[in-house]
N, CA and C atoms as a LAMMPS dump frame, in Angstrom:
ITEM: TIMESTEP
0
ITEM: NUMBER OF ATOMS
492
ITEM: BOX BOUNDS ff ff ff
-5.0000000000000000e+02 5.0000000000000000e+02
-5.0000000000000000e+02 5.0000000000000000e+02
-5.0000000000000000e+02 5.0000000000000000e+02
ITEM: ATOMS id mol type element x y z
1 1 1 N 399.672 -358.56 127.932
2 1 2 C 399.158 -359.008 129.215
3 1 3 C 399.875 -360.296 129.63
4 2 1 N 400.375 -360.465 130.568
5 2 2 C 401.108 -361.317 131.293
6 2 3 C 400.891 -361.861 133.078
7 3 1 N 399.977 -362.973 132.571
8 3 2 C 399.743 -363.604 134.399
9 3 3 C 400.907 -364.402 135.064
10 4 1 N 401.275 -363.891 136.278
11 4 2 C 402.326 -363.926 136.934
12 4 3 C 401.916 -364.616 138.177
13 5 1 N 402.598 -365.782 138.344
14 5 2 C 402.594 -366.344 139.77
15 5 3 C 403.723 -365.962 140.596
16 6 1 N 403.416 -365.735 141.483
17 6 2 C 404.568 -365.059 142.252
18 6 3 C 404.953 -366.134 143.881
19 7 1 N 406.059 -366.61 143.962
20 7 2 C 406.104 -367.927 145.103
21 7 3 C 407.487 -367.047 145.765
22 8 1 N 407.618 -367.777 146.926
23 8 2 C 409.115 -367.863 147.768
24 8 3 C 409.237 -368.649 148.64
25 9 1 N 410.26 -368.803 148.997
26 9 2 C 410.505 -369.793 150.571
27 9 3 C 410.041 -371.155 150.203
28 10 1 N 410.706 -371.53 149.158
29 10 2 C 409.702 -373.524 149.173
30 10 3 C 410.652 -373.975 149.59
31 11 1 N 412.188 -373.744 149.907
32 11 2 C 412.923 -374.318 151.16
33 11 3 C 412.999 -375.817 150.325
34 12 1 N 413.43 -376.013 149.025
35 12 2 C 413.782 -377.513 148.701
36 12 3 C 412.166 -378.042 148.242
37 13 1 N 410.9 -377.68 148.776
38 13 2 C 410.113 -378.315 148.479
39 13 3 C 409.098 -377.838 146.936
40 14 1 N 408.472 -379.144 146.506
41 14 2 C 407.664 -378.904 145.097
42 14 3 C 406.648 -379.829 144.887
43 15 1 N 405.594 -379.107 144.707
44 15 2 C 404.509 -380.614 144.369
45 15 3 C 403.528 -380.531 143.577
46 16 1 N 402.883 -381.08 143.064
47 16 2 C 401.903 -381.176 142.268
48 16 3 C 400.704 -379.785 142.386
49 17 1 N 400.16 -379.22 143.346
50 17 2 C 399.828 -378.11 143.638
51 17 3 C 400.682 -376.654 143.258
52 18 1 N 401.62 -376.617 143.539
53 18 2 C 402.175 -375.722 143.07
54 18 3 C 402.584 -375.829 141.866
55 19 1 N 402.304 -376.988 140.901
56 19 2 C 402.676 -377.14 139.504
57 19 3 C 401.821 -376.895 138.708
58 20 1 N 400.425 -377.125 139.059
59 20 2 C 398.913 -376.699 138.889
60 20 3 C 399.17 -375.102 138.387
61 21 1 N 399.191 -374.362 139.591
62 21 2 C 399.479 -373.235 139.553
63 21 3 C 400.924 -372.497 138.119
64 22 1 N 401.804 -373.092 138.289
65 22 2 C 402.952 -372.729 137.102
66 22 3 C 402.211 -372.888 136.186
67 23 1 N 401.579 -373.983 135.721
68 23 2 C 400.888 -374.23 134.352
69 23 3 C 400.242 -373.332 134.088
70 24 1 N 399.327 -372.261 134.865
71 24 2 C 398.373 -371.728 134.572
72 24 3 C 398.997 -370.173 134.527
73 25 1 N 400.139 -369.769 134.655
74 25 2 C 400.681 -368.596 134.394
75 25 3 C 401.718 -368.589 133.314
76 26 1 N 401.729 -367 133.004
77 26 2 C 403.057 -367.212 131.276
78 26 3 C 404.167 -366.886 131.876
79 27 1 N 404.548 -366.177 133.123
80 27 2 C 405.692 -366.527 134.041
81 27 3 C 405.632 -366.476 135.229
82 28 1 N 406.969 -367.062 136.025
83 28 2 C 406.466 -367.514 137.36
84 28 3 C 407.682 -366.738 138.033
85 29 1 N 407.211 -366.077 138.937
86 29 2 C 408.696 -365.401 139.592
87 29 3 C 408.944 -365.879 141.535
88 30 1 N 410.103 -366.05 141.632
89 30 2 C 410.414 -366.689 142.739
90 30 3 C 411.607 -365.606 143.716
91 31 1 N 410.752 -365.377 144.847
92 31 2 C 411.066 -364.514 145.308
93 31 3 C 412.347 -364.988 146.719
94 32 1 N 413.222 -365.981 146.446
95 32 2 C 414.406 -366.841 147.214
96 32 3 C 414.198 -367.539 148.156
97 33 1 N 414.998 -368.301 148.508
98 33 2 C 415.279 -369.634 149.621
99 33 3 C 414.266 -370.816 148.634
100 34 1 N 415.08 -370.806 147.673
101 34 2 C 414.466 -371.803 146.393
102 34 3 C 415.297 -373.065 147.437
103 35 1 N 416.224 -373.403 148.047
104 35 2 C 416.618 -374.558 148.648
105 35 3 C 417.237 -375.093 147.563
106 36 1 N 417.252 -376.561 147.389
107 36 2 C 417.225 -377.46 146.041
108 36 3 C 417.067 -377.242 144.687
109 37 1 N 417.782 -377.163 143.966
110 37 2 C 417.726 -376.472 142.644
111 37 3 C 416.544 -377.468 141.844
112 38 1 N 416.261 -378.892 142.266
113 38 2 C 415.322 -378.762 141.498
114 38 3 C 413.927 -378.463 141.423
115 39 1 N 413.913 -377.611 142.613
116 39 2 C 412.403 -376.528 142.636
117 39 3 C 412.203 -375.892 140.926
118 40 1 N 413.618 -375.209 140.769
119 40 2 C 413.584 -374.213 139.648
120 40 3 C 413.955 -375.011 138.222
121 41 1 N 414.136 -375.882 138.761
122 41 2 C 414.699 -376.577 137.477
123 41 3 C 413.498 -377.169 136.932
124 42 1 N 412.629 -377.392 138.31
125 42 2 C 411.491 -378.128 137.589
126 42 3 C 410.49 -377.153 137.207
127 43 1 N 410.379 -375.889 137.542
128 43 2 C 409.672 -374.945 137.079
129 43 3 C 409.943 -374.366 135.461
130 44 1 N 411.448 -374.527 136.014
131 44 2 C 411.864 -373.409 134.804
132 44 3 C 411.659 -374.672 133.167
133 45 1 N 411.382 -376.013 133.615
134 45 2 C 410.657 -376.71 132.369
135 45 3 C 409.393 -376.489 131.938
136 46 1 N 408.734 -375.614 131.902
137 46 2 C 407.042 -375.788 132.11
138 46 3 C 406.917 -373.93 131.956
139 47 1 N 407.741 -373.427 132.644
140 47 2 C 407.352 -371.696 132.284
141 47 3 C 408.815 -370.868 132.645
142 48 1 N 408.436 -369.8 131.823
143 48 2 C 410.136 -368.479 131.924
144 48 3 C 409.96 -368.559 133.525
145 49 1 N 411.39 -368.277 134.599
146 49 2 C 411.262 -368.176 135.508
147 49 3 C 412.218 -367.147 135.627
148 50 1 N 411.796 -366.015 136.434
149 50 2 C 412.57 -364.547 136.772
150 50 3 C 412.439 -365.446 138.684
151 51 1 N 414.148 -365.21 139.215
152 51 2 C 414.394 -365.885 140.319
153 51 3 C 415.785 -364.817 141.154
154 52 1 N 415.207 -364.83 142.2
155 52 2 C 416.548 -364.465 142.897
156 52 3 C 417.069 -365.415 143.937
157 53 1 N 418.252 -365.407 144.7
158 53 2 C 418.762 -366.435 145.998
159 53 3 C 418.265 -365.618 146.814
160 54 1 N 417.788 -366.465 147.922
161 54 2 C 417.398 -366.244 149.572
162 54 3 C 418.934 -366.815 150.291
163 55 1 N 419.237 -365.754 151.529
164 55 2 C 419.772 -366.109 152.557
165 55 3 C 419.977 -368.391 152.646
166 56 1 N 418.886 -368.847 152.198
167 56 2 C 419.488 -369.965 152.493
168 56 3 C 420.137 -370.873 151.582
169 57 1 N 420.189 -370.324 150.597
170 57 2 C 420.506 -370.851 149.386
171 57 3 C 422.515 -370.892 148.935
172 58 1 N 422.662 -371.585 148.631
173 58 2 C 423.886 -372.32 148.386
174 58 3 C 424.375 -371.674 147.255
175 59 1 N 426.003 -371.895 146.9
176 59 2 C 426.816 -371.399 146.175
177 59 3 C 426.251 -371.789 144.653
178 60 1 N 425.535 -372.88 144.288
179 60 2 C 424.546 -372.818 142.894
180 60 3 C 423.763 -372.173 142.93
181 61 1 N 423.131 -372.094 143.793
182 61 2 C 421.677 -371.179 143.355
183 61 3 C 422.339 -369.862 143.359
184 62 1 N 423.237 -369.57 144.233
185 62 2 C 423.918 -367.59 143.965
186 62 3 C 424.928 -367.424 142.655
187 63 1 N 425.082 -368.846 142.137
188 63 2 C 425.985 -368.569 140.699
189 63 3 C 424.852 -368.885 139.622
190 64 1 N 423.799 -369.205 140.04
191 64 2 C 422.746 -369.116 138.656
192 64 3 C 421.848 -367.569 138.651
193 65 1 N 421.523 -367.473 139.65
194 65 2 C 420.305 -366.178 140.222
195 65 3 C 421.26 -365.535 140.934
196 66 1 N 420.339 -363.85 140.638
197 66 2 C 421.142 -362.594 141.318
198 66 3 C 420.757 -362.426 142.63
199 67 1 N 420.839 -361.718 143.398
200 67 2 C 420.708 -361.43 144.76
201 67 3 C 419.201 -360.034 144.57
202 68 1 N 419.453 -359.462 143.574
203 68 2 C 418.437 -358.589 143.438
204 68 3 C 418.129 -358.442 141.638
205 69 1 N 416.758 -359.046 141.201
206 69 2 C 416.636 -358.788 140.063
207 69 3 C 415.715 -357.534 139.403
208 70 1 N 415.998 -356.729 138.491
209 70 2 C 415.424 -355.464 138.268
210 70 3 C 415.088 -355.544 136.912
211 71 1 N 414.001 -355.451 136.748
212 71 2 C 413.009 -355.907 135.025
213 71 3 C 412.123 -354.673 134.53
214 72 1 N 412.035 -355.021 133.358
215 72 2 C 410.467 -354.487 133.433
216 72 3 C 409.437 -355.437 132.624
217 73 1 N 408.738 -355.623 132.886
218 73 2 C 407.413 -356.59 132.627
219 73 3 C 406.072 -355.482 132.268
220 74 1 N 406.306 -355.707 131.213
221 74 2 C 405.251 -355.101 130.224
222 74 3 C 405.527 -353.678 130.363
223 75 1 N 404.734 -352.888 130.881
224 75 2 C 405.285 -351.237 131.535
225 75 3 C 405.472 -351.116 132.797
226 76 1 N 405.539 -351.921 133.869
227 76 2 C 405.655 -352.482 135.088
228 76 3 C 407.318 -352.587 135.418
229 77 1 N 407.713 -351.395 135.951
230 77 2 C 409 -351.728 136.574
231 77 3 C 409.167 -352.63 137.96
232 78 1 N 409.832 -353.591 137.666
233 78 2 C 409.537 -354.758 138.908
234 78 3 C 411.15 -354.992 139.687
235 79 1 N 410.834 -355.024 141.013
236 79 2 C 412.64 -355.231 141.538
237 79 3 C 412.151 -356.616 142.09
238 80 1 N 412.607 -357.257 142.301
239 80 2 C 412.98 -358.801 143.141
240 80 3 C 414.272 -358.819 144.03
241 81 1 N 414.22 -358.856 145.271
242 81 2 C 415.135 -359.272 146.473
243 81 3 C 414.128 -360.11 147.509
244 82 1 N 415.438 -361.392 147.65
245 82 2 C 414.851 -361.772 149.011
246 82 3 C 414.746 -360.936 150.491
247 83 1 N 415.702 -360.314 151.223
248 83 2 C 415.319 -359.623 152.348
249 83 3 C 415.367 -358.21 152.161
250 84 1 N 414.141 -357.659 151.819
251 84 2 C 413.931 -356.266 151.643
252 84 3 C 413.301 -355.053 152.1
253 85 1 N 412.663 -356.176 153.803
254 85 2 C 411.826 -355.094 154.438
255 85 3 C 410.365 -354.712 153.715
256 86 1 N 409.612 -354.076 154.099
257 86 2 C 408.423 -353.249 154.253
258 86 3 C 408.43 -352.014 154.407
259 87 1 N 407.425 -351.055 153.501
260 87 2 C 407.376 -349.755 153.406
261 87 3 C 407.516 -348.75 155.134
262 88 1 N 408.356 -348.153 155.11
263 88 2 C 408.697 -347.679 156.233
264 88 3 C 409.747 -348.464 157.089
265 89 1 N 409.828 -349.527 156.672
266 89 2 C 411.087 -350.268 157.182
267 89 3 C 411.926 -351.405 156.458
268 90 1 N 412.109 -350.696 155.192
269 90 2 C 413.043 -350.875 154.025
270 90 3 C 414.446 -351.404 154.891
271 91 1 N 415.151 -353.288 154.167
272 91 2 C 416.295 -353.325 154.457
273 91 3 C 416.915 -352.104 154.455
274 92 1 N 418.367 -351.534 155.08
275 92 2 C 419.435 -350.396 154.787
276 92 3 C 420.446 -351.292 153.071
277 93 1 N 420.075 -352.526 153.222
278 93 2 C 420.403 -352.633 151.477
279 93 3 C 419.86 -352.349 150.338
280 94 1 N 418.875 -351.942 150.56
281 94 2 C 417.506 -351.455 149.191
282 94 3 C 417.096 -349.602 149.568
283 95 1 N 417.471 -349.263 151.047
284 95 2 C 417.074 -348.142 150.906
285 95 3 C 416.912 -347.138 150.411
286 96 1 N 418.902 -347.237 149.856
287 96 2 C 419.138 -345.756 149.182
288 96 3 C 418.631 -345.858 147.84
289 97 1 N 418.316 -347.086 147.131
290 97 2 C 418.1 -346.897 145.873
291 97 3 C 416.533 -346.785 145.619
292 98 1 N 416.056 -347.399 146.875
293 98 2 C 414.31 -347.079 146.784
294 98 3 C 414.034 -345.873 147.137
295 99 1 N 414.777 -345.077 147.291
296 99 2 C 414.556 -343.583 147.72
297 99 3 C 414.689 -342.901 146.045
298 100 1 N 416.384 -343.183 145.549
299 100 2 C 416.43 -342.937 144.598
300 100 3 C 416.105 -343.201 143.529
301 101 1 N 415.49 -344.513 142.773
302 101 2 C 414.827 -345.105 141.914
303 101 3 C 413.893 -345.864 142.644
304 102 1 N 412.641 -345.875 142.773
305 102 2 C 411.993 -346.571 143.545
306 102 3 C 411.2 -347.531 142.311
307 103 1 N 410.921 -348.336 142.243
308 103 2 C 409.884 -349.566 141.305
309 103 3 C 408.677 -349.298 141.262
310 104 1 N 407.918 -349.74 140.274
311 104 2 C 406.672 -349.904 140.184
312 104 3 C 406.109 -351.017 141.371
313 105 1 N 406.622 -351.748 141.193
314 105 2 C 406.613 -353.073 142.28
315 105 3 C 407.87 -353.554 142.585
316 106 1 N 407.37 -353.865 144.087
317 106 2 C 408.91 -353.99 145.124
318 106 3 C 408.325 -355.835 145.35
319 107 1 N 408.946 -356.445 144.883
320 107 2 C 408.831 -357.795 145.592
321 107 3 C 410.041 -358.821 146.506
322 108 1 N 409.649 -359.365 147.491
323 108 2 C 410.501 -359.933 148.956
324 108 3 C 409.9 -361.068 149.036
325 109 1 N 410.766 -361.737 149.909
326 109 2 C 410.16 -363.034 150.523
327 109 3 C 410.76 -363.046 152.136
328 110 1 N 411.548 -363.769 152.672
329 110 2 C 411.855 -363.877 153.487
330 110 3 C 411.21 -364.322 154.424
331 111 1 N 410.038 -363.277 155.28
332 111 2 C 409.569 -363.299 156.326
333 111 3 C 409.035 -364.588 156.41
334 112 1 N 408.157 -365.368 155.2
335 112 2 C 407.001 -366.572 155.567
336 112 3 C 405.897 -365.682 155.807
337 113 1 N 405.652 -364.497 155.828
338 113 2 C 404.346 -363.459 155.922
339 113 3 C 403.729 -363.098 154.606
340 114 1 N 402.875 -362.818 154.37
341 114 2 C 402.024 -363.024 153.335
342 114 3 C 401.819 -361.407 153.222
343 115 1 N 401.6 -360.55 153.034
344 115 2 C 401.663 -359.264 152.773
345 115 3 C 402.029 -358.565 151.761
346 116 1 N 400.566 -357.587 150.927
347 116 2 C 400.258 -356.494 149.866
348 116 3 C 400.038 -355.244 150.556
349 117 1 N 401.283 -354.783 149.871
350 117 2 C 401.083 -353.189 150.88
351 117 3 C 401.139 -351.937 149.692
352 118 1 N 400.69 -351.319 149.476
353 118 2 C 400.818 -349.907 149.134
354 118 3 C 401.476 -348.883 149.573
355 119 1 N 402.821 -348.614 149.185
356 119 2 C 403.83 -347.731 149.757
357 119 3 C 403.712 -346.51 149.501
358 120 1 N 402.794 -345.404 150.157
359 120 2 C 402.867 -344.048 149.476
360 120 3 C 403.889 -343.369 149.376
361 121 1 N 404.405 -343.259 150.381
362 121 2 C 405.722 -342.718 150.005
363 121 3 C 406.548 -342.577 148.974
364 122 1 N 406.918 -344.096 148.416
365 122 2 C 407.35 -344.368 147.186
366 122 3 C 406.626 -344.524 146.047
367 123 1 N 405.222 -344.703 146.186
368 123 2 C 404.321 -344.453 145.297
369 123 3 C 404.722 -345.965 144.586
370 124 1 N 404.702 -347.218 145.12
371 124 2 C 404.892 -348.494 144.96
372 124 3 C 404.065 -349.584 145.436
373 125 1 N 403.591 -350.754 144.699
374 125 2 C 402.803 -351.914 145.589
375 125 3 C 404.036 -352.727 146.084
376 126 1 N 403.926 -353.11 147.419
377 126 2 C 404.879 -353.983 147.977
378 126 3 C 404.12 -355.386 148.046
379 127 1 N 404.632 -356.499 147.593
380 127 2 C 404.281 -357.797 147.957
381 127 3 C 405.044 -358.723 148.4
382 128 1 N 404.705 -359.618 149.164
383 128 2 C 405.816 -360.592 149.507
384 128 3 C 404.628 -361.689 149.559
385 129 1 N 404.92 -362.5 148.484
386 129 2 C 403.972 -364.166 148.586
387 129 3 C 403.551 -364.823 149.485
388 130 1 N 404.598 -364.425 151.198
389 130 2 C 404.731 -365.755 152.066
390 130 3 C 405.473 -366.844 151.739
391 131 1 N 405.077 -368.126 151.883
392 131 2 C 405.896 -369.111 151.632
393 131 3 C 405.383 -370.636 151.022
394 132 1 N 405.854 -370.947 149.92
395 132 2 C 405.231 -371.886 149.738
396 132 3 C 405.694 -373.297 149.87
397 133 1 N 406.66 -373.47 150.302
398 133 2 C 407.452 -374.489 151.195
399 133 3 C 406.907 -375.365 152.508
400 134 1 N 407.21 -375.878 152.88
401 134 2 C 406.638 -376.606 154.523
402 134 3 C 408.118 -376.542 155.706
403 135 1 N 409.165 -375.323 155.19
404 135 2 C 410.267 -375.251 156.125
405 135 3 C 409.693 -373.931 156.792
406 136 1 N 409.513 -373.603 158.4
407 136 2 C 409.32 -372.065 158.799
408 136 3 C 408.095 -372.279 159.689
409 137 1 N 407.781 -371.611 160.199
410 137 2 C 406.837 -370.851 161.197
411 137 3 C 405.482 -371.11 160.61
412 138 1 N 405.403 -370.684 159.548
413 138 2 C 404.346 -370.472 159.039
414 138 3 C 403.053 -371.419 159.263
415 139 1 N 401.998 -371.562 159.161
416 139 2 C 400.999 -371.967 158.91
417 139 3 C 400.382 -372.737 157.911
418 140 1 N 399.946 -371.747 157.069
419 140 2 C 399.445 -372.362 155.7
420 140 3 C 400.29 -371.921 154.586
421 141 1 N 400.587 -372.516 153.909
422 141 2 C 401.871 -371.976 152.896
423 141 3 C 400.418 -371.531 151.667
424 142 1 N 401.417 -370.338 150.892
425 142 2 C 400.797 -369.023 150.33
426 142 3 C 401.391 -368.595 148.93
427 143 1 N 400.653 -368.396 148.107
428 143 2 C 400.965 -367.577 146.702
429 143 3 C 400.562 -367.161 146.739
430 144 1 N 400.549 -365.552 145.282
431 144 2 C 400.211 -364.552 144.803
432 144 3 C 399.946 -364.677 143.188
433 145 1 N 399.166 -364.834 142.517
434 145 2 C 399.097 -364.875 141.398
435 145 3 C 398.355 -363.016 140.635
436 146 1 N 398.719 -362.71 139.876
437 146 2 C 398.138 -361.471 139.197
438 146 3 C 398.52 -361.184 138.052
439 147 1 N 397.787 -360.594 137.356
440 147 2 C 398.161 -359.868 135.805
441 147 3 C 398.741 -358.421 135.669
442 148 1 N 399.63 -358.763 134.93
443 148 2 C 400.455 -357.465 134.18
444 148 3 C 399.701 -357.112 132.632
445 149 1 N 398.485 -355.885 132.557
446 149 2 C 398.845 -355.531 131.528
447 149 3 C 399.007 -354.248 131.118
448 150 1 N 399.807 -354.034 130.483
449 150 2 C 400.169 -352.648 130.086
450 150 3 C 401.285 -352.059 131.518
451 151 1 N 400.964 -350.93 131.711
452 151 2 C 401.562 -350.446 133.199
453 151 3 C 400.737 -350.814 134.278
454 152 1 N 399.595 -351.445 134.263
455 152 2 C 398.818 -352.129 135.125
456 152 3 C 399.004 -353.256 135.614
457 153 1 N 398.749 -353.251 137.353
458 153 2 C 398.525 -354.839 138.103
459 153 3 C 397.268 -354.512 138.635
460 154 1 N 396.85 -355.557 138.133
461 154 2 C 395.496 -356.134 138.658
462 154 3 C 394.936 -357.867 138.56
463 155 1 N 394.092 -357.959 138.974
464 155 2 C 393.596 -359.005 139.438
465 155 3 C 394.415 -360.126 140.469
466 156 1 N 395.013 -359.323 141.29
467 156 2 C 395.246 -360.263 142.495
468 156 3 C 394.74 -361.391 143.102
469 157 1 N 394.947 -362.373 143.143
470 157 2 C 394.685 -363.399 144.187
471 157 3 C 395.681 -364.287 145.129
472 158 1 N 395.34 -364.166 145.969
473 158 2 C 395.902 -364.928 147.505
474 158 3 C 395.773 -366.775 147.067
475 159 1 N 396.897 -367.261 147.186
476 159 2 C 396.529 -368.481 146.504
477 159 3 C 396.913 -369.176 148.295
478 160 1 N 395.915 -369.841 148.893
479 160 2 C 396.572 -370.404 150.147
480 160 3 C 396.476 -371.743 149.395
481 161 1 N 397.706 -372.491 149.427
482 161 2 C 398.156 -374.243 149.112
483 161 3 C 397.88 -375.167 150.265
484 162 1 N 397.13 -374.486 151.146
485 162 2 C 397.304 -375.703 152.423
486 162 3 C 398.013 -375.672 153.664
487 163 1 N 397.944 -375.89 154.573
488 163 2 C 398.394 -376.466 155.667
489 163 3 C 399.632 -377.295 155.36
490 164 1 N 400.424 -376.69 156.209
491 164 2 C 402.46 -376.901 156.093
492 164 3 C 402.326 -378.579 156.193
C-alpha cells in the first residue's frame, strides 16, 4: 500500500503547506511546469519523487525528467504527461498509444483544472491535480492525495491549499 500525493503546475512555487502534505505521503508525483528546480529538489529530500516536464519548464528540468513517465505502482499501471487531454479528447500525442496500451491511470496537469474522470472507453481513471502554484487562472490552488493498494485506488481526496 502506497499513499500518493499527486501535485502540478507550482510554476517555481513551494511552501510550507505543500510540505505538510509530502511528509504525509510515501511518494509524491508531479504532474509538470515544476518551474524552478528547487520545487523538486526540495521535495525529492523528504520523499521518492516520480516527475515529468511541463511545456514551461527549461532545458534542466527536460534533462532530469521525461516528457511522459510510464510505471507501475503496486499493480497500478500509471502513465504521467503534462499535456494529455481528457477522455474523449485525448492530446493526438497520447492517442495512439491510449488506444493501444491504455493505463490503469492516466495522469496530466496542464490545464490549472482540477478534474477525476472515469474513462470508459479505455476502461481508465483520468486525473489531473489542478495546480498547486500561484502562476495561472486559477483560483484556489489544488491537490490529489490517494492510496495505491494492490491493483486498487482508493481513498481519494481533493486537497484545496488556498486561495492563489
Amino acid at each position: 500500500m502506497k499513499k500518493i500525493l499527486l501535485l502540478s503546475d507550482t510554476h517555481s512555487y513551494i511552501d510550507d503547506t505543500i510540505l505538510k502534505y509530502v511528509e504525509q505521503a510515501d511518494e509524491v508525483w508531479h504532474a509538470g511546469d515544476i518551474g524552478d528546480l528547487v520545487v523538486t529538489d526540495t521535495i525529492k529530500k523528504l520523499k521518492p519523487l516520480r516527475c515529468v516536464y511541463g511545456n514551461i519548464d527549461d532545458d534542466k528540468a527536460r534533462m532530469e525528467f521525461p516528457l511522459h513517465n510510464r510505471f507501475m505502482c503496486e499493480g497500478v499501471d500509471v502513465w504521467i504527461t503534462h499535456i494529455g487531454g481528457y477522455p474523449g479528447k485525448y492530446n493526438p500525442n497520447v492517442k495512439a498509444e491510449m488506444t493501444a496500451n491504455p493505463p490503469k491511470l492516466f495522469v496530466c496537469g496542464h490545464s490549472h483544472i482540477l478534474k477525476v474522470i472515469f474513462d470508459k472507453k479505455h476502461n481508465l481513471l483520468h486525473m489531473n491535480p489542478g495546480a498547486a502554484g500561484k502562476s495561472g487562472f486559477h483560483q484556489v490552488r489544488t491537490m490529489l492525495r490517494f492510496v495505491i493498494d494492490g491493483d486498487k485506488i482508493k481513498d481519494l481526496e481533493i486537497i484545496e491549499i488556498g486561495k492563489k
